[in-house]
N, C-alpha and C positions, 0 to 999 in steps of 0.2 A: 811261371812254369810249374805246375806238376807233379803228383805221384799219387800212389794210390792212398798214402795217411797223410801226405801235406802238399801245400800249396807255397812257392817260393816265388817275392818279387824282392830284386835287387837295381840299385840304384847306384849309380856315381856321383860322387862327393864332390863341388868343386874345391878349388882347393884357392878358398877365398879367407882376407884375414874374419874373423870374428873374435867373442868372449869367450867362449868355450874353444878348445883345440882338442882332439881326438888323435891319439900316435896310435893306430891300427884300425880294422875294420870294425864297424857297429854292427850287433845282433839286436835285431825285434822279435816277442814270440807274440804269438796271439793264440789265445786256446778259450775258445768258447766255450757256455755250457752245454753245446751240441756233442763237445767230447765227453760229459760226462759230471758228475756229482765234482762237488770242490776237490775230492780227496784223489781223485783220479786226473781233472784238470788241474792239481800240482805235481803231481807224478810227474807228467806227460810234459809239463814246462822247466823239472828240474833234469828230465834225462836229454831235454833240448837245449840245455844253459850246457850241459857237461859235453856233448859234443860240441858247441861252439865255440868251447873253449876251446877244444883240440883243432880249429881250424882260422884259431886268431894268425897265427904264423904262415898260413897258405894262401889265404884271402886277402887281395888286396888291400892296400890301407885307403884307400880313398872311398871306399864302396860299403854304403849301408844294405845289410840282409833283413830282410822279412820276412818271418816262417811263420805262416797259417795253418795250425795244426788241426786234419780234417777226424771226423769220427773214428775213424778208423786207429787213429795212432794211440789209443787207450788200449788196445788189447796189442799194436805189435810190441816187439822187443827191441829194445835198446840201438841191439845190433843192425836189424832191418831199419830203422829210424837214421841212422848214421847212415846206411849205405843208401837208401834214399835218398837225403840231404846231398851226400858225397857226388850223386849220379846227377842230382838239377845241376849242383853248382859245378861239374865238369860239363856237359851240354852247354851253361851260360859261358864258359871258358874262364870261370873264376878261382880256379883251383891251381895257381900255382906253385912249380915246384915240387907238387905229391906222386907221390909214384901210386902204383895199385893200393885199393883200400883194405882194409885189414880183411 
């Protein structure tokens, strides 16, 4: 699904034994250089790692995210970034537990 600076596909975890175990949900980012010079496609992946931090506790734990960050999300703000992200993952009904977003 969707927005106007990124693209979110998420997936369920089965919940099978393996090597690795994972106690909450996994974030992927992808930030190509269509977003922009290196210095700007880390910006753009370090203000997407700080929100997903803030959304380890809401996000199911079985469920890996993938945020494909589109040209646009070099010039938004932090704030519009978050509330984008916020808006996919309530549409997919992955947001539980959170009230209105800031």
């Amino acid at each position: 699904m969707g927005r106007r600076d990124l693209v979110v596909h998420a997936f369920g975890r089965e919940t099978r034994e393996s090597l690795v175990s994972v106690d909450g949900p996994r974030f992927g980012l992808v930030v190509s250089k269509a977003v922009g010079p290196a210095v700007i496609r880390h910006r753009v992946a370090r203000r997407f790692r700080h929100i997903c931090a803030g959304l380890v506790d809401v996000v199911p734990a079985d469920t890996d995210v993938v945020i494909r960050a589109l040209p646009g999300a070099a010039a938004a703000s932090s704030r519009e970034l978050d509330k984008q992200l916020r808006s996919v993952l309530r549409k997919l009904d992955l947001l539980a537990g959170e009230g209105d977003p800031v």
